[in-house]
C-alpha positions in Angstrom: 116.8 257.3 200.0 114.5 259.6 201.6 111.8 259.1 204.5 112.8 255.8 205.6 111.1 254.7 208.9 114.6 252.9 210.4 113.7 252.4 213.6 113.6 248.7 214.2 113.5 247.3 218.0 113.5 248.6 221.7 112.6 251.5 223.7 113.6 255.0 221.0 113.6 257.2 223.9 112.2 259.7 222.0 113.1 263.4 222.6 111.3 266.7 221.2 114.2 268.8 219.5 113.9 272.4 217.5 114.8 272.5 213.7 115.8 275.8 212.2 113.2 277.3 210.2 114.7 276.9 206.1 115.9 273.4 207.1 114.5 269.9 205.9 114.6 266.9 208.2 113.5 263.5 206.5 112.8 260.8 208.1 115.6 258.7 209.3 118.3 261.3 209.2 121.0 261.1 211.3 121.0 264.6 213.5 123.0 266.7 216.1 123.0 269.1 218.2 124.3 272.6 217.2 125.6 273.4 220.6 128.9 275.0 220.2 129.9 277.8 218.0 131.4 276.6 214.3 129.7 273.5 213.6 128.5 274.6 210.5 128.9 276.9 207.7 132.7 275.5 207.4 133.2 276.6 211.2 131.4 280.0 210.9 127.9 279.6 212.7 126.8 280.6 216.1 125.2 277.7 218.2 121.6 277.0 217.8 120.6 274.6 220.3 118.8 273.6 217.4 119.0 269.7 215.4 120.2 269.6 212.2 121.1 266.3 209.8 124.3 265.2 208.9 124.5 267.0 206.1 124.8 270.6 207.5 127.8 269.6 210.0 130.9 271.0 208.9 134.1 272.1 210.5 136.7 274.8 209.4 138.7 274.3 206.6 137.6 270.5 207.4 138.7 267.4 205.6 135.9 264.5 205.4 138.5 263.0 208.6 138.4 265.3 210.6 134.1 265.8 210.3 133.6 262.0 210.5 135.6 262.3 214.2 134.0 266.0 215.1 130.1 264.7 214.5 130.9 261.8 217.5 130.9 264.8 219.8 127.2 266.0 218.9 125.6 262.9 217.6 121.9 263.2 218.7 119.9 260.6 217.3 117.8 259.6 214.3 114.8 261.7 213.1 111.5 259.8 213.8 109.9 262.7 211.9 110.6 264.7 208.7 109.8 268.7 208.3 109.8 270.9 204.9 112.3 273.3 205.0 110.0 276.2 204.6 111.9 279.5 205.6 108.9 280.7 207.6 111.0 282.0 210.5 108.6 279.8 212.6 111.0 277.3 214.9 109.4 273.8 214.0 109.6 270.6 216.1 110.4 267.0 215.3 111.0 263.8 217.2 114.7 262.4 217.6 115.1 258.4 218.5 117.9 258.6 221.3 118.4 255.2 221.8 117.4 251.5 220.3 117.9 249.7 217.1 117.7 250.7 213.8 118.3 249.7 210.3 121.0 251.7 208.1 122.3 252.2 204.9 125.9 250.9 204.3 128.6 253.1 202.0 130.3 251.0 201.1 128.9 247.7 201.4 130.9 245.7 204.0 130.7 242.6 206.0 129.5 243.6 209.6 129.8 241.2 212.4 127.4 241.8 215.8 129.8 244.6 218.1 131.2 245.7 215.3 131.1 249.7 215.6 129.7 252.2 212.8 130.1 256.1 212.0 129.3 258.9 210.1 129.7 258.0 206.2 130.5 260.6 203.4 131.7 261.8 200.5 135.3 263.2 200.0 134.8 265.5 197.4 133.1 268.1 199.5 134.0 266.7 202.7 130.1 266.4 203.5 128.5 263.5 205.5 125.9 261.7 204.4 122.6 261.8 206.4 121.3 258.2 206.2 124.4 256.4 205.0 126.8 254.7 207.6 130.1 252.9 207.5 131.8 250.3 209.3 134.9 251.7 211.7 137.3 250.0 213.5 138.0 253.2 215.8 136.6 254.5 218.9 136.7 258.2 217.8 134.9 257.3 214.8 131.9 255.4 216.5 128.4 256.5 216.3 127.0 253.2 217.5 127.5 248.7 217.0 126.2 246.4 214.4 123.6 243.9 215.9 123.8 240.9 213.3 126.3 239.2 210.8 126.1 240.1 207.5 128.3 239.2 203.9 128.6 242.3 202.0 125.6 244.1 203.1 124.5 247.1 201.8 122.2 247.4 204.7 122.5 246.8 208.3 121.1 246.3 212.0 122.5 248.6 214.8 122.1 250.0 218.2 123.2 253.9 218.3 125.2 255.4 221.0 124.4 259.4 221.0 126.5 261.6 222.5 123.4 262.9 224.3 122.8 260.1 226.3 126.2 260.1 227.9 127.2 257.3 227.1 130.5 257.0 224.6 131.8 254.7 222.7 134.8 252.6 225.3 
């Protein structure tokens, strides 16, 4: 699913952020903030200060475990906007939802309860994370954010996102 306007209640405290020329943004990706060194590239990048989605965080010699904890660290927000990923080497700029409630994607389907907290979701045969897909966690390391509402093996779900940005972690 692609473009999805997930933005569902209260204040986004929207921020401005940079996007690497070459990379696409869609709508409703989940994004952070390249600001250490080896975040990407399977921990051989430079820092950016620059959003990217899900997708392009990746750790050294990572496992899917060990990216779904790492991503907590730099977890900015959800794209508001969406850019091509035309390698112009022009810098472009999107909007980023810091804050309020939004509706995700579940892998796998679960039953989600109101408090209940939610991470990064991916897939373990590359060890990549998916960029609008979330999953239910039961640990603190893991958490990206709660669950706002009950639901019985949802394949979709209400929740309020705790960025990293923000300063304000997961207890």
């Amino acid at each position: 699913m692609s473009n999805v306007n997930r933005h569902v209640d209260r204040n986004a405290s929207a921020i401005l952020v940079d996007i690497v020329s070459g990379v696409t943004v869609e709508q409703g990706d989940l994004m952070f903030l390249d600001s250490a060194d080896d975040l990407r590239n399977d921990g051989d990048s430079t820092a950016s200060n620059c959003a990217y989605p899900f997708e392009y965080f990746r750790l050294s010699g990572s496992s899917l475990t060990l990216n779904k904890e790492g991503i907590q660290d730099y977890f900015l927000g959800i794209s508001l906007d969406d850019v091509d990923g035309i390698d112009n080497d022009v810098t472009n700029k999107i909007t980023v939802g810091t804050a309020g409630k939004y509706d995700f994607d579940l892998k796998p389907a679960k039953t989600v309860y109101p408090t209940n907290m939610f991470g990064a979701a991916g897939t373990t045969s590359a060890s990549n994370l998916y960029n609008q897909k979330v999953m239910k966690v039961t640990d603190k390391d893991y958490a990206l954010g709660y669950f706002t509402e009950r639901k019985k093996h949802a394949l979709t779900a209400e929740a309020v996102i705790r960025p990293n940005i923000t300063g304000i972690k997961i207890v």
